[in-house]
Residue frames relative to the residue before (quaternion, step in Angstrom):
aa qw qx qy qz dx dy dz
X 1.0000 0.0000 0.0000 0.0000 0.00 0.00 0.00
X 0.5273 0.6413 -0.3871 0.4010 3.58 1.26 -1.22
X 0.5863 0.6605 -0.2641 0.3877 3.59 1.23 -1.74
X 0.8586 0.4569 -0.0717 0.2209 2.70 0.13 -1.59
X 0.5791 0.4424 -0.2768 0.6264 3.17 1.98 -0.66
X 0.7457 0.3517 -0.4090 0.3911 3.48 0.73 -0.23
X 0.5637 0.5173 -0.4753 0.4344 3.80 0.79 0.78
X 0.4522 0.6633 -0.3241 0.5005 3.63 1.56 -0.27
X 0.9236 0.1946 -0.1190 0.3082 3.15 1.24 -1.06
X 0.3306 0.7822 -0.3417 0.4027 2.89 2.17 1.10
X 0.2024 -0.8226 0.5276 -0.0638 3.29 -1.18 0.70
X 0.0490 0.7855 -0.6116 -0.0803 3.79 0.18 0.31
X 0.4940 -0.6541 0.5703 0.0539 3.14 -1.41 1.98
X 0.6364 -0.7517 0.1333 0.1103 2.96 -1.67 -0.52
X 0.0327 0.8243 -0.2575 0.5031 2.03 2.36 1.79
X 0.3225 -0.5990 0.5451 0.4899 2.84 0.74 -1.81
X 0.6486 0.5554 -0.3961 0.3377 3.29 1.16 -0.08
X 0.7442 -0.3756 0.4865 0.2616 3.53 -1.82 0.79
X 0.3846 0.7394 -0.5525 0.0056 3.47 -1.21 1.54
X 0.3387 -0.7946 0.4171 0.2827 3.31 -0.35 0.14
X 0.3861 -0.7287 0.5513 0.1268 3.64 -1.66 0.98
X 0.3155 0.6688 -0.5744 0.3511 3.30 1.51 1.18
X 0.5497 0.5997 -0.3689 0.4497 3.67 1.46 -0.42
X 0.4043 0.5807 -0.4157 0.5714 3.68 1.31 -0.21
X 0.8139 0.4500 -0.1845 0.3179 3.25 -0.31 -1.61
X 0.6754 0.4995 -0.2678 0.4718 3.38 1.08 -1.03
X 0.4690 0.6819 -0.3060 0.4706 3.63 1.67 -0.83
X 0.8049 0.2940 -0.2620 0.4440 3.05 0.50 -1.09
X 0.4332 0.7417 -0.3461 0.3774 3.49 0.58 -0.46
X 0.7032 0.3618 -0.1336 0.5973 3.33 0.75 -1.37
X 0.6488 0.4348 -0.4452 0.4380 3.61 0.32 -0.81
X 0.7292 0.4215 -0.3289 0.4272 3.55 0.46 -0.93
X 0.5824 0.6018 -0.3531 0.4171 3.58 0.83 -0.22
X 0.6234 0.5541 -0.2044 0.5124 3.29 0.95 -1.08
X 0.7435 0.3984 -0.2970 0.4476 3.17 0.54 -1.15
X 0.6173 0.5226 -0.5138 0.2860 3.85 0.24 -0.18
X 0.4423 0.6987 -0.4308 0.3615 3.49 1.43 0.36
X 0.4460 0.7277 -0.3474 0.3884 3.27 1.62 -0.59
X 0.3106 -0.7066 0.5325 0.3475 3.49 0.92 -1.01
X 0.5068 0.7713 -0.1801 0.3402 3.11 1.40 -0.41
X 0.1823 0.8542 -0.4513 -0.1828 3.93 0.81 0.28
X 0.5464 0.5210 -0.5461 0.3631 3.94 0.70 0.67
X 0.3661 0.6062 -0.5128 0.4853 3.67 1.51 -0.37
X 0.7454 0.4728 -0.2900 0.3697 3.61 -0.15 -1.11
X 0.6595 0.5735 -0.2171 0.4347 3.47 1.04 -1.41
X 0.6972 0.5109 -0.1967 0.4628 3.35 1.29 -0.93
X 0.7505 0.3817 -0.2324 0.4869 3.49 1.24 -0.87
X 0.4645 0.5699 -0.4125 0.5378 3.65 1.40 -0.32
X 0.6001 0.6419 -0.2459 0.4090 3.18 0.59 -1.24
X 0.6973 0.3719 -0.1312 0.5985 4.14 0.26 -1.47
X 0.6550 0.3927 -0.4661 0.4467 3.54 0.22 -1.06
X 0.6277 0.5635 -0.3975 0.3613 3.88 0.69 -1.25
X 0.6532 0.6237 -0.2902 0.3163 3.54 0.60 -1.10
X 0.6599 0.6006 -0.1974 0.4060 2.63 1.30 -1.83
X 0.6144 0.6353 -0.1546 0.4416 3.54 0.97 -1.66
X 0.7058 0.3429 -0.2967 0.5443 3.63 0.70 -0.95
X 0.6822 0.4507 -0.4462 0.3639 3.67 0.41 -0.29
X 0.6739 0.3330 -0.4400 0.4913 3.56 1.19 -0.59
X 0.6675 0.4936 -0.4594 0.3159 3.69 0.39 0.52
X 0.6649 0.4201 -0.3051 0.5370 3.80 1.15 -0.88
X 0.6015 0.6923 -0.3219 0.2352 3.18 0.57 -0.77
X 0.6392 0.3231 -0.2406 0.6550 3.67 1.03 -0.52
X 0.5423 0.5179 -0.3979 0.5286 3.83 0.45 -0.13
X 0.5703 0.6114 -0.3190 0.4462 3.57 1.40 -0.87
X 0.7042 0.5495 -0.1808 0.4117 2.92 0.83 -1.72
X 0.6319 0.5916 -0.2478 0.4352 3.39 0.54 -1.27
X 0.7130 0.5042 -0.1660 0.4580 3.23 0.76 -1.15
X 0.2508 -0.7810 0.4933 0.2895 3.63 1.59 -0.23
X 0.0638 0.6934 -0.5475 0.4641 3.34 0.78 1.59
X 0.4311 -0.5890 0.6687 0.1415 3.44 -1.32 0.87
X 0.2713 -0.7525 0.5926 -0.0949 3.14 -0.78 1.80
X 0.0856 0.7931 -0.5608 -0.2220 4.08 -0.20 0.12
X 0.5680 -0.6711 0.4589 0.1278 2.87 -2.00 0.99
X 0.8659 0.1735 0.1087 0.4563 3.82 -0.50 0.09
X 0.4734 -0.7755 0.2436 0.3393 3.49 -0.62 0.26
X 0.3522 0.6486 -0.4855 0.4686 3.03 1.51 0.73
X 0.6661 0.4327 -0.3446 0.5004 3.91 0.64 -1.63
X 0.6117 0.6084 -0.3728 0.3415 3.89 1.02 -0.37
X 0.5155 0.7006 -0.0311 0.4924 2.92 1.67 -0.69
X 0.6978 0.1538 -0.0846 0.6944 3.55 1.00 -1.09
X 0.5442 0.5739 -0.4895 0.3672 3.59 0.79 0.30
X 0.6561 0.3463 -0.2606 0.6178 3.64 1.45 -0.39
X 0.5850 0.6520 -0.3947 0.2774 3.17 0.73 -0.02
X 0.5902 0.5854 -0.1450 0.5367 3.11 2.18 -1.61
X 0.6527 -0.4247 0.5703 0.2615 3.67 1.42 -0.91
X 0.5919 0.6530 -0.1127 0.4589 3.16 1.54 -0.65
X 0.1659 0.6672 -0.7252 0.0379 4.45 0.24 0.49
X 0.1663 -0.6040 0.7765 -0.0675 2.72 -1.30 1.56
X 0.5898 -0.6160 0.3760 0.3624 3.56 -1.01 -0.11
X 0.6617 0.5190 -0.3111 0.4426 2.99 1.50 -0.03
X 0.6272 0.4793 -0.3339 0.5151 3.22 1.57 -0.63
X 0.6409 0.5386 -0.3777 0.3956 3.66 1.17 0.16
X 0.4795 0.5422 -0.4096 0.5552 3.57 1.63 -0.08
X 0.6022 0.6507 -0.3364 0.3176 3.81 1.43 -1.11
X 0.7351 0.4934 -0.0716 0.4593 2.79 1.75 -1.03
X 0.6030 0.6150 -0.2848 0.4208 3.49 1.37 -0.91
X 0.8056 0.4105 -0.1740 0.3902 3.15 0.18 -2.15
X 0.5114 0.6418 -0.3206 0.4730 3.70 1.18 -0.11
X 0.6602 0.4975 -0.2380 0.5099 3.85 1.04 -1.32
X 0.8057 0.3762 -0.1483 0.4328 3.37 0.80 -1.70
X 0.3896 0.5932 -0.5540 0.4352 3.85 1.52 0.30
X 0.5939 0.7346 -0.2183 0.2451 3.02 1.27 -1.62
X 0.7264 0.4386 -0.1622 0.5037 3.26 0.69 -1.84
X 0.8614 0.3120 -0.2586 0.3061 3.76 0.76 -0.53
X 0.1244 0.6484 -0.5107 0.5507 3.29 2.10 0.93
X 0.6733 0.6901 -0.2016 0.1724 2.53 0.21 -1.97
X 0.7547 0.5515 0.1604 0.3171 3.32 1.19 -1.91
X 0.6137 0.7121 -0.0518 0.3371 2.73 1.68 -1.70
X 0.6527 -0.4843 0.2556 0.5236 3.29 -0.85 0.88
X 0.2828 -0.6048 0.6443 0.3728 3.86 -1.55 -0.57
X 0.4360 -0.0981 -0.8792 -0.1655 1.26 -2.32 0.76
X 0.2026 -0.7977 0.5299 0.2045 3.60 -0.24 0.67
X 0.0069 -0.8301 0.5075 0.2310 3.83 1.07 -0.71
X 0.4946 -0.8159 0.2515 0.1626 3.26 -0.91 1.63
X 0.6137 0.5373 -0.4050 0.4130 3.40 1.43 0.29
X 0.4403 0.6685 -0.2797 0.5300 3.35 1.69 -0.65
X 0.3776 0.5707 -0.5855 0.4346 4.06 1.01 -0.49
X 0.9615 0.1887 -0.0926 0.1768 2.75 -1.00 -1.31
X 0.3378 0.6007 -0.4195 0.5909 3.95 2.06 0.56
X 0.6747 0.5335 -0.3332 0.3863 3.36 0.97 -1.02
X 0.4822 0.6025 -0.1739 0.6118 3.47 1.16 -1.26
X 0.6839 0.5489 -0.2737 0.3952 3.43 -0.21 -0.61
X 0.7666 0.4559 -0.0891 0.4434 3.03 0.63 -1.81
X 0.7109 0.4052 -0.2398 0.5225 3.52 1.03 -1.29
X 0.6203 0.5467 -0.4112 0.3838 3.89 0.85 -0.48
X 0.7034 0.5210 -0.1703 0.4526 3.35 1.58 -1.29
X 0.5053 0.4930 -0.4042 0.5816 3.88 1.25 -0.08
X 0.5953 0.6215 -0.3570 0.3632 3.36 0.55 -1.09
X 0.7697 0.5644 -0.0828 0.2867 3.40 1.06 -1.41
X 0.6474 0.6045 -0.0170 0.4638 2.22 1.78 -1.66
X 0.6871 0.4877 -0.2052 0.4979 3.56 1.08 -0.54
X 0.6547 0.4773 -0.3194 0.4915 2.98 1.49 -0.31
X 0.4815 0.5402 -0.3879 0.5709 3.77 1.46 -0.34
X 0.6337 0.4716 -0.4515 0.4149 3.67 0.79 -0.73
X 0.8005 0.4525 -0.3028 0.2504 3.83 0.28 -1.24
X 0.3269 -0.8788 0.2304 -0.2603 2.81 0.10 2.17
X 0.7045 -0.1161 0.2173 0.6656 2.35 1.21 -2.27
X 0.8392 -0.2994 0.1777 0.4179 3.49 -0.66 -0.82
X 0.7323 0.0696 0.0471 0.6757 3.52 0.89 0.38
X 0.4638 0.7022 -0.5073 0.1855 3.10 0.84 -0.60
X 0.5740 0.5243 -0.3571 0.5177 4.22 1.15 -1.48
X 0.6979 0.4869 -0.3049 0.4277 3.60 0.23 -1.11
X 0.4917 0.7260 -0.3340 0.3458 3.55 0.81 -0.67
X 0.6626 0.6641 0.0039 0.3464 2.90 1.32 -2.04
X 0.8236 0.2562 0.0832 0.4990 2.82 0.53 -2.03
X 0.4016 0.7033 -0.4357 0.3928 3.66 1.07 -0.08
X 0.7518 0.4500 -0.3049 0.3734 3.47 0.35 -1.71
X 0.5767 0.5669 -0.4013 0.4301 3.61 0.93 -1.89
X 0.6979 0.6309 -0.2630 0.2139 3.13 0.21 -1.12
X 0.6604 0.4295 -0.2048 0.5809 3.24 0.85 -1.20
X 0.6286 0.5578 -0.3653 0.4004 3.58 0.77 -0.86
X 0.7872 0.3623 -0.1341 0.4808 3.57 0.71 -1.26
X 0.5214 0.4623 -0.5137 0.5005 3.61 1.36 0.56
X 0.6098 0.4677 -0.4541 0.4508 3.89 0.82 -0.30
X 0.4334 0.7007 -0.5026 0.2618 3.71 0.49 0.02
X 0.2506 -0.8085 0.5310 0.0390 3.25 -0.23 1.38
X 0.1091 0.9366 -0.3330 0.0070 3.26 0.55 1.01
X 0.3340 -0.7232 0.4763 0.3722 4.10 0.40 0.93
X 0.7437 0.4269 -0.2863 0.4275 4.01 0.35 -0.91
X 0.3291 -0.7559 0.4194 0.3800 3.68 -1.07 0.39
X 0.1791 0.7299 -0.4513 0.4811 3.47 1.33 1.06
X 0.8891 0.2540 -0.0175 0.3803 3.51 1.08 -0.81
X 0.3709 0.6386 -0.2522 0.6253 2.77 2.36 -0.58
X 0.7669 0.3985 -0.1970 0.4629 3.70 0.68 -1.37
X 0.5994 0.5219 -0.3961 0.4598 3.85 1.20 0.09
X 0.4732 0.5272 -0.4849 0.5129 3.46 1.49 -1.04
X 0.8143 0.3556 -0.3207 0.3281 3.43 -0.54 -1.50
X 0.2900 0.7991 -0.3336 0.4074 3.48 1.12 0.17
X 0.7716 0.3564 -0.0084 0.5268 2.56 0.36 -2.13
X 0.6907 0.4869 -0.3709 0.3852 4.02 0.46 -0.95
X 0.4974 0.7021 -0.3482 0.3719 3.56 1.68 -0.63
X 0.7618 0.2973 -0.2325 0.5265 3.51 1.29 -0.92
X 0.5465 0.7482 -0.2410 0.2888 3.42 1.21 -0.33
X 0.5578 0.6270 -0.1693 0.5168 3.07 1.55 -1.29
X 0.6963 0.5191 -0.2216 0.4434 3.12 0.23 -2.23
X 0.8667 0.4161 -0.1337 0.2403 3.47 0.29 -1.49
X 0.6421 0.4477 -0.3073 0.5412 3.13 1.62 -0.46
X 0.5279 0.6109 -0.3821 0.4497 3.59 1.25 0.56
X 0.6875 0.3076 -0.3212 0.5741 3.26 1.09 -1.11
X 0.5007 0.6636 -0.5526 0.0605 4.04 0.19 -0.22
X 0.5812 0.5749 -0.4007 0.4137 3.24 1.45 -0.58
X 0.6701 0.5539 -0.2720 0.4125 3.64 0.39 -0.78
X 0.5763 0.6171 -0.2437 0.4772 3.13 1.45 -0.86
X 0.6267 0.5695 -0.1590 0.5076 3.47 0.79 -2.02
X 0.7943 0.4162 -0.2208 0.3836 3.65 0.73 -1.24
X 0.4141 -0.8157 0.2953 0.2758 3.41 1.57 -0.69
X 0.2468 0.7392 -0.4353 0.4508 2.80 1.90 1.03
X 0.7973 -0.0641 -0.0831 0.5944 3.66 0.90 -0.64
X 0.0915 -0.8157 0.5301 0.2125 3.17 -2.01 -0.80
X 0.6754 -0.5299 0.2226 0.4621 3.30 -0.84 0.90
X 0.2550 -0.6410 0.7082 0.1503 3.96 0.29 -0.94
X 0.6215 -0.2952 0.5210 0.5052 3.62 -2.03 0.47
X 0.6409 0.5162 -0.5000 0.2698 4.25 -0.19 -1.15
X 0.7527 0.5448 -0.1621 0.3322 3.33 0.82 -1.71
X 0.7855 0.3757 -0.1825 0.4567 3.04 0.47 -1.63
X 0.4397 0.7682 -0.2600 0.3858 3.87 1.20 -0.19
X 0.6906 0.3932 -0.1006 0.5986 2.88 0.63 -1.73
X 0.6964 0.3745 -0.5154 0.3304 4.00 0.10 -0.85
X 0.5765 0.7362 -0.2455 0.2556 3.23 0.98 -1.31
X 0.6389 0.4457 -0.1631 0.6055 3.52 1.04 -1.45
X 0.4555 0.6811 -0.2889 0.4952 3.55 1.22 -0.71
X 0.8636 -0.0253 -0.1178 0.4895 3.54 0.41 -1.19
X 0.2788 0.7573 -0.4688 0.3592 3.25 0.94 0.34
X 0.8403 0.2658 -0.0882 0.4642 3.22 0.58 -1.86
X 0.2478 0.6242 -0.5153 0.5324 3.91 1.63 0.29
X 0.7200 0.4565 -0.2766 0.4435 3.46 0.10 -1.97
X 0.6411 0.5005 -0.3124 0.4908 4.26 0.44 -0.50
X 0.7568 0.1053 -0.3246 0.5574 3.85 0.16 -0.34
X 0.8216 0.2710 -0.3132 0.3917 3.90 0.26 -0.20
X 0.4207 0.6093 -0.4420 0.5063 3.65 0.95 1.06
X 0.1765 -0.8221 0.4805 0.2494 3.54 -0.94 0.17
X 0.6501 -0.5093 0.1196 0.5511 3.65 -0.27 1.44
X 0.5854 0.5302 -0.4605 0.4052 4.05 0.15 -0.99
X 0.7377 0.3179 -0.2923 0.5189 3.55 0.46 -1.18
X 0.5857 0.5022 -0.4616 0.4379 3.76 0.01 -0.23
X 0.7788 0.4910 -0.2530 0.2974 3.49 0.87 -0.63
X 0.2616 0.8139 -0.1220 0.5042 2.82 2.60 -0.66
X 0.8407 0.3105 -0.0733 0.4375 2.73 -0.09 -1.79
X 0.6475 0.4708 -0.3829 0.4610 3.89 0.93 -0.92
X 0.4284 0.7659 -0.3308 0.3470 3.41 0.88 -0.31
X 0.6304 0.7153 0.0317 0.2998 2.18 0.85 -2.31
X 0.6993 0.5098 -0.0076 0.5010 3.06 0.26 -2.43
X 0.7023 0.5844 -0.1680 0.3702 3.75 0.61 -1.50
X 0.7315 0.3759 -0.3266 0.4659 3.26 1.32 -0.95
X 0.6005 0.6730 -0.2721 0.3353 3.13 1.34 -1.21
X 0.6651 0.4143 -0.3336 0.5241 3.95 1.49 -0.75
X 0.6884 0.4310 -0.3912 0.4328 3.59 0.85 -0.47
X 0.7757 0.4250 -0.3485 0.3101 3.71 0.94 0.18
X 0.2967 0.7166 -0.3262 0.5404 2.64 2.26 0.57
X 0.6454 0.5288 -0.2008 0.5133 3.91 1.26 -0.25
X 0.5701 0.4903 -0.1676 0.6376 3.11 1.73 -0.44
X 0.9015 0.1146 0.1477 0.3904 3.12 -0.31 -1.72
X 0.3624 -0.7685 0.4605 0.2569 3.77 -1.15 0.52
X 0.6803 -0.5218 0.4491 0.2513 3.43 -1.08 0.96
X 0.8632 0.1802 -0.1688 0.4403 2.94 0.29 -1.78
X 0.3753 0.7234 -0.3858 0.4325 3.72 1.05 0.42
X 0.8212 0.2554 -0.1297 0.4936 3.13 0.78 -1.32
X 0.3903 0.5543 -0.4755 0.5606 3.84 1.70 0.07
X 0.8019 0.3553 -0.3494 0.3296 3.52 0.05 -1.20
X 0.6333 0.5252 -0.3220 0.4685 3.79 1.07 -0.57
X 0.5688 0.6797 -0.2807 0.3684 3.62 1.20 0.40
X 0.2906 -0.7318 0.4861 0.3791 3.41 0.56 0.25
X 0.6885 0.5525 -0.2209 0.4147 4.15 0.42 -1.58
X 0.6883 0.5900 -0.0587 0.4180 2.74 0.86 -2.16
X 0.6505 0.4545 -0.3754 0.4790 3.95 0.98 -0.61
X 0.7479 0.4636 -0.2460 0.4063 3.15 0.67 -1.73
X 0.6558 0.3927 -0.4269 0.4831 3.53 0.64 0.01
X 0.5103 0.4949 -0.3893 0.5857 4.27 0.70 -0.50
X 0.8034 0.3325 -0.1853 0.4579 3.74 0.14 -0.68
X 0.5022 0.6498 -0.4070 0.4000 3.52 1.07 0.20
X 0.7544 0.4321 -0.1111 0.4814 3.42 -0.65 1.16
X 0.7532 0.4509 -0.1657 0.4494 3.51 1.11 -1.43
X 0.5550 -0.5753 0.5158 0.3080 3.27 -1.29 0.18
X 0.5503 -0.6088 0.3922 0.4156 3.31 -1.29 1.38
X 0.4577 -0.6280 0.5656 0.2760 3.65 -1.73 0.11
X 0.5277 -0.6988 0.3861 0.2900 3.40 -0.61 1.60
X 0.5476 -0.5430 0.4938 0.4018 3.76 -0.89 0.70
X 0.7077 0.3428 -0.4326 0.4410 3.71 -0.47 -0.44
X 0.3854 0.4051 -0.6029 0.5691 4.19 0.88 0.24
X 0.7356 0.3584 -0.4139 0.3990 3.55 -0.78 -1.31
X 0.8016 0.3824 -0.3459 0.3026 3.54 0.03 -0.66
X 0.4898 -0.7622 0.3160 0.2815 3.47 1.47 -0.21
X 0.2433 0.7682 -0.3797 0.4543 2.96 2.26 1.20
X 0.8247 0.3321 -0.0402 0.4560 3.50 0.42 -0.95
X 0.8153 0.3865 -0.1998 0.3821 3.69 -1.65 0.09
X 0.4351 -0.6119 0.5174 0.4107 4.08 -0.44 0.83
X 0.8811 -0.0590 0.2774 0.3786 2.78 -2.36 -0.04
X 0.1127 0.7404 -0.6336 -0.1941 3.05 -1.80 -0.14
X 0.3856 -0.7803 0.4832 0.0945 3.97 -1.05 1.04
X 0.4371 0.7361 -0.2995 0.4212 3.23 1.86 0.54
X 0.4652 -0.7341 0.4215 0.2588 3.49 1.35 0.60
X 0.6804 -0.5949 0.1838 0.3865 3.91 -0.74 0.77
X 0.1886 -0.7829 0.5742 -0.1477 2.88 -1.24 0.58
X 0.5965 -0.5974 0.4022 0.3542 3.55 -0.63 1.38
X 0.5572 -0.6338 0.4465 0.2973 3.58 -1.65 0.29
X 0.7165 0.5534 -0.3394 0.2555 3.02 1.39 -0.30
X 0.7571 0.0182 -0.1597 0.6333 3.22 2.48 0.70
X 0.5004 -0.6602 0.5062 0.2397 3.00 -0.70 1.64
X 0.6698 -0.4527 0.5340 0.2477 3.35 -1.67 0.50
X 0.3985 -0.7251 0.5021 0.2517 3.91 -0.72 1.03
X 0.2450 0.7074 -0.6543 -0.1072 4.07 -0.48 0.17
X 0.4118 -0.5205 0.6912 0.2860 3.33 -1.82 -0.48
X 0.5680 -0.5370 0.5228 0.3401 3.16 -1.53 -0.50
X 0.7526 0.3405 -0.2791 0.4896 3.22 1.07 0.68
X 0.1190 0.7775 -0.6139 -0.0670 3.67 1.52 0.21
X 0.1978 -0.6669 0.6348 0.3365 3.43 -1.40 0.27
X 0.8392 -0.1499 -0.0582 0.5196 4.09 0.39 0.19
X 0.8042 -0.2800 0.0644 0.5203 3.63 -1.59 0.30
X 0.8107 0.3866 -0.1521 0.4124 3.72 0.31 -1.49
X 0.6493 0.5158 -0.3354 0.4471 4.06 1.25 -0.62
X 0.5734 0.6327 -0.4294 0.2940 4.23 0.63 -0.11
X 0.1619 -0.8535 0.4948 0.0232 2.85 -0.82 1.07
């Protein structure tokens, strides 16, 4: 059985090398653990909840595939997948992680102010997302979401509006600054489960210990960054960076010559990408910007 659950949760990257989405699973776990410090029991509901979503797409999804099932791509093909009539697992995360931002806005300490609900929601559904377009490469999601993190756990907040964002924030912090090694090394990876949960994690940290202007900033922010993610590659524009590489490539293991040479490792749905590194996929990419 041990076997058998641990091929379910393999994944070859875009090396060619062997990883596993128990580092997802274990992600969540912690995040959701942490978070019941919040006092909060829809925080939990909400992150149990995404991580779950997250978890069932990296599991049905390639069973999908196999099955020569329509797979959508991005959050547009998510989009015309309900549109046709169609719950795909992705178009149910399109749908989920969006309700359950909701319900824990919704929830959240006061002052909550009642137009801010649903910015708040916004914001935490759209980090959620957004980290998952990031997890690319090795570390690369963690990269992200580490720093906020740490930043928005020092928030010395007097209200428990802000107290409950810190611990928020340490919920994704912890988990994540554990799995980076494994990550970095390419033993695991975060998956839709992982990278989901940190994200919504800080997202909704960023919502009780931000002050509305910045929250609005940032959704902004977040908004442009997924719609140009429909357009444009990440790992294109990381690798055409001079700053931007040497930090994405920090940490990781070189990339095996026969990658560079375009010998080795499936397909890849990760839009172009310099020669001096192929795009990362799996055997389950779930759309243009999520393959690892």
């Amino acid at each position: 059985m041990i076997a058998a659950l641990r091929a379910e949760l393999a994944r070859t990257n875009f090396a060619g090398r062997e990883v596993s989405l128990a580092e997802g699973a274990l992600v969540v776990a912690g995040t959701c653990a942490l978070a019941r410090r919040t006092g909060r029991p829809l925080d939990l509901l909400a992150l149990a909840g995404i991580g779950g979503l997250g978890l069932l797409d990296d599991l049905l999804e390639p069973h999908q595939r196999r099955a020569g099932r329509p797979v959508s791509k991005g959050l547009r093909g998510h989009l015309a997948s309900l549109r046709s009539g169609r719950v795909t697992t992705g178009a149910a995360k399109a749908l989920g992680i969006p309700a359950l931002a909701l319900l824990a806005a919704a929830g959240g300490p006061a002052p909550r102010g009642g137009a801010m609900v649903p910015v708040d929601a916004a914001l935490t559904a759209g980090c959620a997302n957004l980290a998952n377009l990031l997890d690319l490469r090795p570390g690369r999601a963690l990269k992200a979401v580490l720093p906020p993190a740490a930043l928005l756990a020092l928030t010395a907040g007097q209200d428990e509006r802000a107290r409950s964002g810190a611990r928020l924030a340490v919920a994704a912090l912890l988990p994540g600054a554990l799995a980076l090694p494994a990550d970095l090394r390419e033993h695991g990876m975060l998956g839709d489960a992982g990278a989901n949960v940190l994200g919504a994690a800080v997202g909704a940290a960023a919502t009780r210990t931000l002050p509305a202007p910045a929250r609005l900033a940032l959704l902004g922010g977040v908004v442009a960054l997924t719609l140009a993610s429909e357009k444009v590659s990440f790992s294109a524009v990381i690798d055409r960076t001079p700053a931007l590489r040497a930090l994405d490539r920090a940490g990781r293991l070189p990339v095996p010559s026969r990658v560079v040479d375009g010998s080795a490792g499936p397909g890849t749905t990760d839009g172009p990408a310099a020669p001096s590194e192929p795009p990362r996929s799996s055997s389950d990419p779930d759309d243009a910007e999520e393959a690892r």
